[in-house]
Backbone as CSV, one residue per row, in Angstrom:
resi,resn,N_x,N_y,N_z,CA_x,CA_y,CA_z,C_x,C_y,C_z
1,UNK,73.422,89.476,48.569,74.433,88.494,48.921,74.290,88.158,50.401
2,UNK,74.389,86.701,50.723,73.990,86.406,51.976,75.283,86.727,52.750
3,UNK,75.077,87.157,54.292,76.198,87.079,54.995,77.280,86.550,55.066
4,UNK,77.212,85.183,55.058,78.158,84.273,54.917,79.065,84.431,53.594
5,UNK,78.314,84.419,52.639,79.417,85.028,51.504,79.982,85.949,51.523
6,UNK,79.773,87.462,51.960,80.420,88.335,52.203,81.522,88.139,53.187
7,UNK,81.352,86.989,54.606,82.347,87.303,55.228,83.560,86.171,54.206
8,UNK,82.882,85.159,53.877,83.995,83.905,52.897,85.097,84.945,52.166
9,UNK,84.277,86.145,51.496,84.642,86.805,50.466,86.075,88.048,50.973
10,UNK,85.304,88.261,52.220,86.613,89.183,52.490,87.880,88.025,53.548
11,UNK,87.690,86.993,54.047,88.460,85.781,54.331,89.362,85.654,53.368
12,UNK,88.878,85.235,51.979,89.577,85.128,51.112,90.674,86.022,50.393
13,UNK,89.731,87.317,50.739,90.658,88.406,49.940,91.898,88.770,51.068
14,UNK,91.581,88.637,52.101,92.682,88.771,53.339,93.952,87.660,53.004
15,UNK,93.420,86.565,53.334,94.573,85.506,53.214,95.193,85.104,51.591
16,UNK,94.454,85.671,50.616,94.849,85.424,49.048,95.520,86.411,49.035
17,UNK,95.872,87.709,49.664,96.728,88.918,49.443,97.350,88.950,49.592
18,UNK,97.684,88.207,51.432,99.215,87.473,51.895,99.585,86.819,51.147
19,UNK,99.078,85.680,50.877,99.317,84.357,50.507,100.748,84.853,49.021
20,UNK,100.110,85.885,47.788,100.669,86.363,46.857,101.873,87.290,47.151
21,UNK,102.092,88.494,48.211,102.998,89.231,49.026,104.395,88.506,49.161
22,UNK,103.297,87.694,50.061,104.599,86.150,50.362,105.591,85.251,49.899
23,UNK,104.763,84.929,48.897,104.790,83.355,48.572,105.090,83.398,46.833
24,UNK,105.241,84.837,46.352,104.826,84.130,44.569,105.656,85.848,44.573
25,UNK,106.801,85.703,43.607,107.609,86.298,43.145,107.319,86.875,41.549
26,UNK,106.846,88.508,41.793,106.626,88.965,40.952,107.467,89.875,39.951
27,UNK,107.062,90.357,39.045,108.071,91.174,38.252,108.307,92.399,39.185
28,UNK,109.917,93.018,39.004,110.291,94.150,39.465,109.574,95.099,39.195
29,UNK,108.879,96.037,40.186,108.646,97.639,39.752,107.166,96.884,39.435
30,UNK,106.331,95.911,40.070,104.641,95.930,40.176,104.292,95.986,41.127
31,UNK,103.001,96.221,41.157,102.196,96.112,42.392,101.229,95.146,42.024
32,UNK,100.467,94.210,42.551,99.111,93.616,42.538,98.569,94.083,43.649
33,UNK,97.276,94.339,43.579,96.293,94.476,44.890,94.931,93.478,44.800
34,UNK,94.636,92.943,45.402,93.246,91.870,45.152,92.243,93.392,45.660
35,UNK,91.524,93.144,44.302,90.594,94.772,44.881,89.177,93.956,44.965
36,UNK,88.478,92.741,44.841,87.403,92.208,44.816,87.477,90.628,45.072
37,UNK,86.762,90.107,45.483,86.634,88.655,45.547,85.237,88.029,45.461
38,UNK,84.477,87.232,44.490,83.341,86.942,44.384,83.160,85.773,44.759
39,UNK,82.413,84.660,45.592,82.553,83.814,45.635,81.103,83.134,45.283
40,UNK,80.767,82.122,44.730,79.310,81.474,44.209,78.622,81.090,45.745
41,UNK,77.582,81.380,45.273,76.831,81.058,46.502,76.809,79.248,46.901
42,UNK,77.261,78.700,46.130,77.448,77.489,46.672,78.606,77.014,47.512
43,UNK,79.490,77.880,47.237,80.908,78.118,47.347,81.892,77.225,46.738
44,UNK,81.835,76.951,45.519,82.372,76.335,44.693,83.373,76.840,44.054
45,UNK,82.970,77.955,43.507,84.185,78.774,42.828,84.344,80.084,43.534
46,UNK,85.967,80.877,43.141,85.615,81.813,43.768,86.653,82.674,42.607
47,UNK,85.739,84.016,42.535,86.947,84.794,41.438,87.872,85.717,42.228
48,UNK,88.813,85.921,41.808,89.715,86.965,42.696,89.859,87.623,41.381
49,UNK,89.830,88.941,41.817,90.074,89.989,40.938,91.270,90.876,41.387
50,UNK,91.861,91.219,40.307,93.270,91.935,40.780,93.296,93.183,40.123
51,UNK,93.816,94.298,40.409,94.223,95.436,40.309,95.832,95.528,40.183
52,UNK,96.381,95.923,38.615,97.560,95.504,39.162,98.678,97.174,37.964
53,UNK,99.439,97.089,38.511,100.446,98.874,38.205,101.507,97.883,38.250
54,UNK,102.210,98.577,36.520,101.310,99.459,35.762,100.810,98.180,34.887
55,UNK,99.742,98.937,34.316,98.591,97.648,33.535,99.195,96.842,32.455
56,UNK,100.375,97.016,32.159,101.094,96.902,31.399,101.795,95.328,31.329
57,UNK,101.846,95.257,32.754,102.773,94.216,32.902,101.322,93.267,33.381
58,UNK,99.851,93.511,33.446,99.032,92.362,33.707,99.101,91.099,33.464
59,UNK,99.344,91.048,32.126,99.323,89.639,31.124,99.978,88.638,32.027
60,UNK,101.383,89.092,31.947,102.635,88.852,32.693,102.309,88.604,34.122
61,UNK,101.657,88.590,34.959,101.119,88.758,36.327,100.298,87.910,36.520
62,UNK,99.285,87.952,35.301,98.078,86.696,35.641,98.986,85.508,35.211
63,UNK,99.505,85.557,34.253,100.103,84.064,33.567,100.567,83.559,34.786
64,UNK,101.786,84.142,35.583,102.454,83.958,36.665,101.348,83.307,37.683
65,UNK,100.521,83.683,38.113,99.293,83.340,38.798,98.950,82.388,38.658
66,UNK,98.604,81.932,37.061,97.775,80.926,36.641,98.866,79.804,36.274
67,UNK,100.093,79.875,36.194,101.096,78.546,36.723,101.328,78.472,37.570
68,UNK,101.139,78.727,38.585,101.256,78.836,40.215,100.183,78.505,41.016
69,UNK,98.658,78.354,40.319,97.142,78.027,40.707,97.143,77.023,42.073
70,UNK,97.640,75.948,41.175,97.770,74.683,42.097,98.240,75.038,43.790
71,UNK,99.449,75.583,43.625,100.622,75.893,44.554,99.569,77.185,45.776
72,UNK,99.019,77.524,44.916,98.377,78.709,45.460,97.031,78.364,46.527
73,UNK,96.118,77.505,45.438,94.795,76.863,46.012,95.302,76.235,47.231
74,UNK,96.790,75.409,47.545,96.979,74.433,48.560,96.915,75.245,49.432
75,UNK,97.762,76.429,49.081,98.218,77.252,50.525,96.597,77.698,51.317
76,UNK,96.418,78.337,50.399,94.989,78.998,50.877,93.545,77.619,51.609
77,UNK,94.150,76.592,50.826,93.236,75.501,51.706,93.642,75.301,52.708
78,UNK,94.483,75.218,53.426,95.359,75.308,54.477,95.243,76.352,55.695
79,UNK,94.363,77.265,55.097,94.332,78.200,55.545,92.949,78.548,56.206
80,UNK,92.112,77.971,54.876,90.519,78.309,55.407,90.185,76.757,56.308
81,UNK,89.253,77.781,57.293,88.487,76.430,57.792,86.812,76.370,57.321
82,UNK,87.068,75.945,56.442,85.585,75.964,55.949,85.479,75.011,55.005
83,UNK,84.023,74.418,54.628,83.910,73.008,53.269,82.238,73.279,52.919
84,UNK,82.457,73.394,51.632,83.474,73.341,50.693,84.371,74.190,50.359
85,UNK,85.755,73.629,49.915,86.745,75.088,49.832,86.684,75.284,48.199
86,UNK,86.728,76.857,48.042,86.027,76.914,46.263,87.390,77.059,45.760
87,UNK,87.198,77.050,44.551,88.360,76.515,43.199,88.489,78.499,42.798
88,UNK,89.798,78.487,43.183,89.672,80.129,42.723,90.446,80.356,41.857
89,UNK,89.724,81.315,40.310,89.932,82.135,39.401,90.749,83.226,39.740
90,UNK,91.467,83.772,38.778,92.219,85.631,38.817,91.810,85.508,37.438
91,UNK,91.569,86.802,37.793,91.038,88.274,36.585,91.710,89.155,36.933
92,UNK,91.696,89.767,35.935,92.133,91.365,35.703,91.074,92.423,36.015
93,UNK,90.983,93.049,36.929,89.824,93.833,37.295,89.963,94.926,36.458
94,UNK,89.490,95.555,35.904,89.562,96.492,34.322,88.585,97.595,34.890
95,UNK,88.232,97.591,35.751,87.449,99.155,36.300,88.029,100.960,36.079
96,UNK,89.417,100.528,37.104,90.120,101.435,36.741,90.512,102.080,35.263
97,UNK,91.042,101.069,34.302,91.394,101.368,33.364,90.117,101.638,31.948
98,UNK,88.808,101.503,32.405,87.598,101.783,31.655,87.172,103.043,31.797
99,UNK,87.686,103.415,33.580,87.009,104.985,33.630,88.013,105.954,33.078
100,UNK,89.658,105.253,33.044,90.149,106.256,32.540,90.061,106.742,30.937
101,UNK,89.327,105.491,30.281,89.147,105.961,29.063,87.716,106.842,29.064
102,UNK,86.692,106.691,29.358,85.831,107.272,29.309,85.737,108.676,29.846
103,UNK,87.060,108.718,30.647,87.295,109.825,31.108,87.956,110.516,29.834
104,UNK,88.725,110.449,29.384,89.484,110.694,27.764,88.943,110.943,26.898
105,UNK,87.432,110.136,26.759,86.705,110.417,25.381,85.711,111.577,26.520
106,UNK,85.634,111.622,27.397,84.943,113.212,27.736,85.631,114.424,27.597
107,UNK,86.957,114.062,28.074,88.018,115.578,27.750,87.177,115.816,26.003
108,UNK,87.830,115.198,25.625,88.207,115.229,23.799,86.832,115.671,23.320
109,UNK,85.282,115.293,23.977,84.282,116.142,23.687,83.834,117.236,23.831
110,UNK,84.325,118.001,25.278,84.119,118.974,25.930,84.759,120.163,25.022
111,UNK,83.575,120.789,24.748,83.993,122.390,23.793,84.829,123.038,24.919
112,UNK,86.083,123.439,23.801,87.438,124.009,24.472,87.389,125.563,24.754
């Protein structure tokens, strides 16, 4: 990954973290954390990935997100000084919750 994307990438994840803290009213008793940000090397699109407790209430979190896109992209254009400004995605970053299963199906193998 070229320099420049890496720094776009943590730009983004800085001011998209505020931007959500701030600005976008979530359910009681969550957390979101932006734990990744990918951006295309053209800089067209950019994914934000979220980490969000408890996993439960995700669905509920992205939806919120993803009616709020518009509202969201402005702020953050506003923000970057850079062109082209990329069109940004949220995901559910599922890392956490993959190792804890694989962690589960190792207990459950391990002779007791």
């Amino acid at each position: 990954m070229s320099g420049r994307i890496e720094k776009v990438n943590e730009l983004i994840k800085r001011e998209i973290s505020e931007i959500i803290a701030r600005e976008i009213e979530l359910p009681p008793d969550s957390l979101v954390t932006v734990v990744q940000v990918k951006t295309a090397s053209d800089l067209t699109q950019t994914k934000i990935y979220l980490s969000v407790f408890p996993i439960a209430k995700a669905a509920a979190i992205l939806k919120i997100l993803r009616q709020r896109i518009g509202y969201l992209q402005g702020l953050l254009n506003r923000r970057l000084v850079m062109h082209p400004l990329p069109r940004i995605e949220f995901l559910i970053d599922t890392t956490e919750e993959e190792a804890s299963q694989v962690e589960d199906i190792i207990k459950k193998n391990l002779p007791s």
